[in-house]
N, C-alpha and C positions, 0 to 999 in steps of 0.2 A: 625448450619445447617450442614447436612450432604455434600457430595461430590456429590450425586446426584442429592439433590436440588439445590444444588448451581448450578449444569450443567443444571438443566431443567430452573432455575427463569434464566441464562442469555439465554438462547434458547427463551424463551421468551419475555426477554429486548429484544436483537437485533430484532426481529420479530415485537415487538411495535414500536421500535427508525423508522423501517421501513417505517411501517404503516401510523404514523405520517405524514410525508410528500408526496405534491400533486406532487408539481414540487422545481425548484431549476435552481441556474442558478450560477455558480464560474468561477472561473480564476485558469488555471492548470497550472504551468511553470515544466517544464523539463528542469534540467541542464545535462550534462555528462563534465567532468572533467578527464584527465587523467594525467600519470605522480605521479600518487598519493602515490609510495612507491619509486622513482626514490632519488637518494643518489644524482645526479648530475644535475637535473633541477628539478626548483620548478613546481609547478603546475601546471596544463593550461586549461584554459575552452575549450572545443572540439568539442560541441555544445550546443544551446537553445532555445525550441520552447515552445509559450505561447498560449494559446487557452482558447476562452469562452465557455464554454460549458453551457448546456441549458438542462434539462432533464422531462420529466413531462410522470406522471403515466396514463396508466400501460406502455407504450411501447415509447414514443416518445422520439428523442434523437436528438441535433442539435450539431458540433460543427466548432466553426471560427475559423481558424490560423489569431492568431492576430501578429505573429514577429516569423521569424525565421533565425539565424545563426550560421554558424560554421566554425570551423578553416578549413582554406585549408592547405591540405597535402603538400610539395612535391609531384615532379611528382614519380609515386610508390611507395607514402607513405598511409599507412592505413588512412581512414577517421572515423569517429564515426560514428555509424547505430544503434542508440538506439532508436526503434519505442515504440510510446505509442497508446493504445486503448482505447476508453472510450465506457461504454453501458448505456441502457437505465436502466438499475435497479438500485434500492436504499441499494439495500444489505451488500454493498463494503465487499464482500469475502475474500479481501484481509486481515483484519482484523480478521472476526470469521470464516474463513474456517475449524480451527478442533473443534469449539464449534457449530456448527450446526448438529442435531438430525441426520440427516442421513452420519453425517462424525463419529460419536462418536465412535464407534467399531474400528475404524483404529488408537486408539490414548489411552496412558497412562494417568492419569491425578493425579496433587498432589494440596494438600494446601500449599505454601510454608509461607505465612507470614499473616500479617493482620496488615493495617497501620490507623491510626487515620489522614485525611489531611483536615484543612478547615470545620471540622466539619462533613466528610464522613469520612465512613468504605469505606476502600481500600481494597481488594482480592488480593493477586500475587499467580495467578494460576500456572504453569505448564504445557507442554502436553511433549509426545511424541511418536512418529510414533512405531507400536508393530511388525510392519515386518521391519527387518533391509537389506530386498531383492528389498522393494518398489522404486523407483526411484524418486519416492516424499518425501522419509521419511524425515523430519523434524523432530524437538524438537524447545520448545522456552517457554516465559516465559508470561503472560499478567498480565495488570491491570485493577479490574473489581470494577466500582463503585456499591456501593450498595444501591445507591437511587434510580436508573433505571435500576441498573443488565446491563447495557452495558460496552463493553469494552473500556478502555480508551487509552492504550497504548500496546505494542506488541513488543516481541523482538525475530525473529525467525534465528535458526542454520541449514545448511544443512549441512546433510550428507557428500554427494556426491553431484557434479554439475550436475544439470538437463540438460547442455548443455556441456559435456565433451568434445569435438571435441575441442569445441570454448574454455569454461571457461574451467581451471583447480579449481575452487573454489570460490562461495559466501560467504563471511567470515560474514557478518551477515546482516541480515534485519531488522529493524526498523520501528513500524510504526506509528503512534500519532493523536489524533482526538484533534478536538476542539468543546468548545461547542457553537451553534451560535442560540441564541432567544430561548433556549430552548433545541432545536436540537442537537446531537452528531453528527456529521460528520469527513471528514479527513482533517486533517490538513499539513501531512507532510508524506514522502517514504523516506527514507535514506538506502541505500546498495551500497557495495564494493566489486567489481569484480576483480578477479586475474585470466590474460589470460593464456592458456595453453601454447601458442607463443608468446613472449614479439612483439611487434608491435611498426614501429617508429610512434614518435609524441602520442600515446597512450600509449607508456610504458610495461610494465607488469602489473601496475592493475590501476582501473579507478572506481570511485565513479559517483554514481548518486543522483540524489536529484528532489524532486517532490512535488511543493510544491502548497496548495489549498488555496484559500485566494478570499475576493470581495463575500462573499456569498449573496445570495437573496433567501431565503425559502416562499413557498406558497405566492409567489403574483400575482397568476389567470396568468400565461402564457398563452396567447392565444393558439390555436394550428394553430394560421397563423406564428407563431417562426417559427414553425418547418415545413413549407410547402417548399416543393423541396428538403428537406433535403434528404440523401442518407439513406437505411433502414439499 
């Protein structure tokens, strides 16, 4: 296959894996961690909040703080402020944001390898960003099965920090699906942040982790879930 079939058949994976599902319902935990390049203390969880979430097509989104804790500062010490969003779409962008038809023009693309795993052809793609002025620009690396043309795993570089004031630098993103009844979904966020201003009880850089787990795919969610819900 060319480069460009191979970019339209996963344009059209991700768009099926979409498709596929009515509704959904996981468990998201958020950790943040800081301390994580500190010579002189070891690690420290900083915060954790878990949440069910509930999502059903085309638009409905529910979600429950089921636990949430965090270390307490000192008095004028930094706290952790890592917010997380969830929507009602099936898309997760977070994954194919530079393999989507109307991202394609912002982005390089190579074949880097082709693996034999389990009885699948593996793809390890490539992208990277063609303006080095972007403030988005990215590069990074994916893995595309080719029984469904979806993406399995992601490994994204930035540039520059999209949040320079704050971060001095994302040293890398990571991102990992799992497959559940069928489904491709996420399984896992993995990234390391290095602050511009080392910060106490935070350190200079701090790790996060986000992980999805507890799936329930298409079992008729009523839409009394999500009544009262916030839009």
């Amino acid at each position: 296959m060319t480069l460009a079939e191979i970019l339209d058949r996963v344009a059209r994976g991700e768009a099926r894996r979409e498709s596929l599902m009515t509704d959904q319902s996981f468990t998201a935990s958020l950790t943040v961690t800081g301390d994580v390049k500190s010579k002189t203390h070891a690690p420290r969880m900083l915060e954790e909040s878990v949440w069910r979430v509930f999502r059903k097509q085309p638009d409905k989104l529910r979600t429950i703080l089921l636990r949430h804790r965090e270390y307490k500062p000192p008095k004028g010490g930094a706290k952790a402020d890592v917010g997380m969003d969830f929507d009602s779409g099936f898309g997760e962008e977070i994954v194919n944001f530079a393999f989507r038809p109307e991202e394609r023009g912002r982005f390089r693309y190579g074949i880097v390898g082709r693996d034999l795993v389990g009885g699948h052809l593996i793809y390890r793609m490539s992208f990277d960003s063609r303006s080095d002025i972007d403030p988005r620009a990215v590069s990074g690396l994916v893995w595309i099965d080719t029984n469904d043309f979806v993406i399995l795993r992601e490994e994204v570089g930035f540039r520059r920090s999209p949040i320079p004031l704050l971060l001095k630098s994302i040293d890398r993103m990571v991102v990992e699906r799992q497959n559940v009844d069928g489904h491709w979904v996420l399984q896992r966020v993995l990234m390391r942040c290095e602050l511009t201003v080392p910060m106490p009880t935070v350190g200079k850089a701090f790790d996060v982790a986000i992980n999805y787990s507890d799936y329930l795919i298409d079992t008729g969610l009523s839409d009394a879930v999500f009544k009262g819900a916030k839009p």
